[in-house]
C-alpha positions in Angstrom: -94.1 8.7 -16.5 -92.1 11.7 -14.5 -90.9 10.9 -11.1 -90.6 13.1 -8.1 -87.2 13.4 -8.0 -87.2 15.0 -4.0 -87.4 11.2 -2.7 -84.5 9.8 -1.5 -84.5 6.7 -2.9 -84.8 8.2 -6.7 -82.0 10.7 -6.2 -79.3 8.8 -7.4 -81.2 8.3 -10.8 -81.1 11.9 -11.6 -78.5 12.7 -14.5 -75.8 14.8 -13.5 -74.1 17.9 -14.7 -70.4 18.2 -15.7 -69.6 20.6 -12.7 -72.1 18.3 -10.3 -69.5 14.9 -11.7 -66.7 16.8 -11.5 -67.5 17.5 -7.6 -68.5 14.2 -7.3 -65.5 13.2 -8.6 -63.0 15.8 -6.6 -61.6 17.3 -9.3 -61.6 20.6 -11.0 -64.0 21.4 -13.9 -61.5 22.0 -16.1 -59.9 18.9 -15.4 -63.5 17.2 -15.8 -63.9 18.9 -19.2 -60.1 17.6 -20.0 -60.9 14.3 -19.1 -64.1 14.0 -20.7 -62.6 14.7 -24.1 -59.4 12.6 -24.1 -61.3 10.0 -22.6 -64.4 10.1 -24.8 -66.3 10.0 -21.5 -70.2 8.4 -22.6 -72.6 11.5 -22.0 -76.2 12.6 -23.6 -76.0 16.1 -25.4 -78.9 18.7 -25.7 -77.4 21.3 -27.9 -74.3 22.7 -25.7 -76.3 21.1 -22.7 -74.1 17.9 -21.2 -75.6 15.6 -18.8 -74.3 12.2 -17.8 -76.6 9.3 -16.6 -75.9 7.6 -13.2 -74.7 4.3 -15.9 -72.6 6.8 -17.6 -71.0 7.7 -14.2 -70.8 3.9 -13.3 -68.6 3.7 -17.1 -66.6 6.5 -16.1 -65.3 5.6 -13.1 -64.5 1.6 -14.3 -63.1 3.4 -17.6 -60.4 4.9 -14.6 -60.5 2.1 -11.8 -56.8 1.4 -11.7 -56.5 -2.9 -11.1 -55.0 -4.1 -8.3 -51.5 -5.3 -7.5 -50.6 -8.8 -8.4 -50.3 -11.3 -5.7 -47.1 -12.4 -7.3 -43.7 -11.2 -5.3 -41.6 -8.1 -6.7 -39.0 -9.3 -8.3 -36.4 -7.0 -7.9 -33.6 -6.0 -10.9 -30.2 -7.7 -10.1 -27.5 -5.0 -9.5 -23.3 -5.1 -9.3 -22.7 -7.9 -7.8 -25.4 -9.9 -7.8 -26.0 -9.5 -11.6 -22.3 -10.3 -12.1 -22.9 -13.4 -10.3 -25.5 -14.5 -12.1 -24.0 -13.4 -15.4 -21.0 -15.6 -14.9 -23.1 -19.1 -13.2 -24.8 -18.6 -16.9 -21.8 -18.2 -18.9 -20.0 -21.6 -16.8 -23.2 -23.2 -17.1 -23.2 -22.8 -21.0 -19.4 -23.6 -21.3 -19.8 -26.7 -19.4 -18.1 -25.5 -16.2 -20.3 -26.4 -13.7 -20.0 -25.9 -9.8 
């Protein structure tokens, strides 16, 4: 059965163009087309004709969703003297120097 696709409520099931994902997206086409072949974006092809589904859309953008931080602290690297430090408290520790 064909829809109308004018009603606003069925527009969002309407598959999409390369150029129209790539707006939708806010980047170039090119960068679209780059994407879309190092990524092995999911699509439907007609020939030379690409379209993408709104599921495929939903794939692509969790295929790029970068996770969140951690809720864990930074640590951060120890440096000069801290490292040194910590360096020799392991080496006394191991030779049985204790503080």
């Amino acid at each position: 059965m064909l829809r109308n696709m004018n009603t606003p409520n069925e527009a969002d099931d309407r598959m999409r163009t390369l150029a129209e994902l790539a707006e939708m997206l806010q980047v170039s086409r090119s960068t679209a087309y780059r994407l879309r072949k190092e990524q092995d974006w999911p699509s439907y092809e007609f020939g030379k004709i690409i379209r993408f589904s709104p599921r495929d859309v939903e794939k692509i953008l969790a295929m790029n969703r970068k996770p969140t931080k951690s809720s864990e602290p930074v640590r951060r690297p120890m440096v000069g003297t801290q490292r040194s430090q910590a360096l020799s408290r392991s080496r006394n520790f191991r030779n049985g120097f204790y503080r």
